[in-house]
C-alpha positions in Angstrom: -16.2 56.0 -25.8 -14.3 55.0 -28.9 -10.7 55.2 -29.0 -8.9 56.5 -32.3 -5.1 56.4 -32.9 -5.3 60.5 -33.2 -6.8 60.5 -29.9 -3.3 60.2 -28.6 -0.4 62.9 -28.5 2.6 60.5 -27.4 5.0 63.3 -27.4 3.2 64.7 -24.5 1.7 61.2 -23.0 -2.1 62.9 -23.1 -5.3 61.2 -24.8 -8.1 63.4 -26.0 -11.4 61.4 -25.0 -13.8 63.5 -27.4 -17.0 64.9 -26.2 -19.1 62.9 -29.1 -17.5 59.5 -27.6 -18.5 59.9 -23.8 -21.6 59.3 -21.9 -21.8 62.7 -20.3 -20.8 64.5 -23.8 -17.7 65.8 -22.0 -14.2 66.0 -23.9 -11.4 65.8 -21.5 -7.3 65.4 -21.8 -6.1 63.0 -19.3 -1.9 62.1 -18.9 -0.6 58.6 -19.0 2.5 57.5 -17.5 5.7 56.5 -19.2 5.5 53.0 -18.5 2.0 53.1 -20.1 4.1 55.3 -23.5 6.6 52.3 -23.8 3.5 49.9 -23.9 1.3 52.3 -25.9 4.2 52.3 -28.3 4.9 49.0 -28.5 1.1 48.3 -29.2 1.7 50.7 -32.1 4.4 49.1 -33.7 1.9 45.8 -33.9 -1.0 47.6 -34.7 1.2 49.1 -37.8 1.8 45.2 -38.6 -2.3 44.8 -39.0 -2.9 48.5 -40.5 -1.2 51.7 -41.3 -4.4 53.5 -41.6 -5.0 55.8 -38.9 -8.7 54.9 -37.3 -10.1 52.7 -34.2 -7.2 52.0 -32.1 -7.9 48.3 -30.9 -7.3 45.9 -34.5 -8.9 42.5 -34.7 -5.6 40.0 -35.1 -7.9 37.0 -36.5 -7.6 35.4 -39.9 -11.4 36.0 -40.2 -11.1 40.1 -39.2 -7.4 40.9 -39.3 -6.7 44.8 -38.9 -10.5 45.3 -38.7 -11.8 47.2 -35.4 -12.7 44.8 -32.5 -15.9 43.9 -31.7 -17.9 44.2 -27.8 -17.3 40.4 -27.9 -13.7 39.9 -28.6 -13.1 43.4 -26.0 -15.2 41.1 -23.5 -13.4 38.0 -24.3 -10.1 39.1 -23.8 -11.0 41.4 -20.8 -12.1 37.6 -19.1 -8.7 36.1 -20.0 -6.9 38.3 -18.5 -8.5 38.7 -15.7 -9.1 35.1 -15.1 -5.2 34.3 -16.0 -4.9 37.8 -12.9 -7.3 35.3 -10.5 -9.2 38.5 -10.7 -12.7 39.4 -11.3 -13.4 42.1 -13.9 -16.5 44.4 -13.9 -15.9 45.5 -17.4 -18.1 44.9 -19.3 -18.1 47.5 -22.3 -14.8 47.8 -24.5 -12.9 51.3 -25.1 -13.9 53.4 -28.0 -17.6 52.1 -27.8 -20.8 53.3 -25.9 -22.3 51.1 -24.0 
């Protein structure tokens, strides 16, 4: 699955995972909840700091790649961190808005 910023309709807190972006080739609109719309939108307003383009979703914030898309290695990376900084052990392997 690959996330892109049109993907999401905050006005009615529902993403659009596309059919071309899933492994069963199924598009589906699934709701968020307002807590996650005040950190979706907060994410934005950063995002907008790395690119206004509309694209990928997930921006690189490193000298080397800023407002590039992440790769499978940094998702992985910070996926650890946070889980290790949780004391909790992540199975997640593949990062949003890729196919594993």
């Amino acid at each position: 699955m690959r996330l892109e910023t049109s993907d999401f309709d905050p006005a009615h807190r529902m993403i659009t995972i596309r059919a071309e972006t899933t492994k069963t080739r199924r598009a589906r609109v699934v709701p968020y909840s307002p807590a996650t719309g005040d950190l979706f939108a907060a994410y934005l307003g950063r995002r907008r700091e790395l690119s206004r383009e509309r694209g990928p979703l997930f921006l690189s914030e490193s000298r080397r790649n800023a407002g590039r898309p992440i790769s499978k290695w940094t998702w992985s990376k910070v996926v650890e961190g946070i889980s290790d900084r949780a004391n909790v052990r992540s199975s997640l392997r593949t990062p949003p808005g890729t196919c594993a």
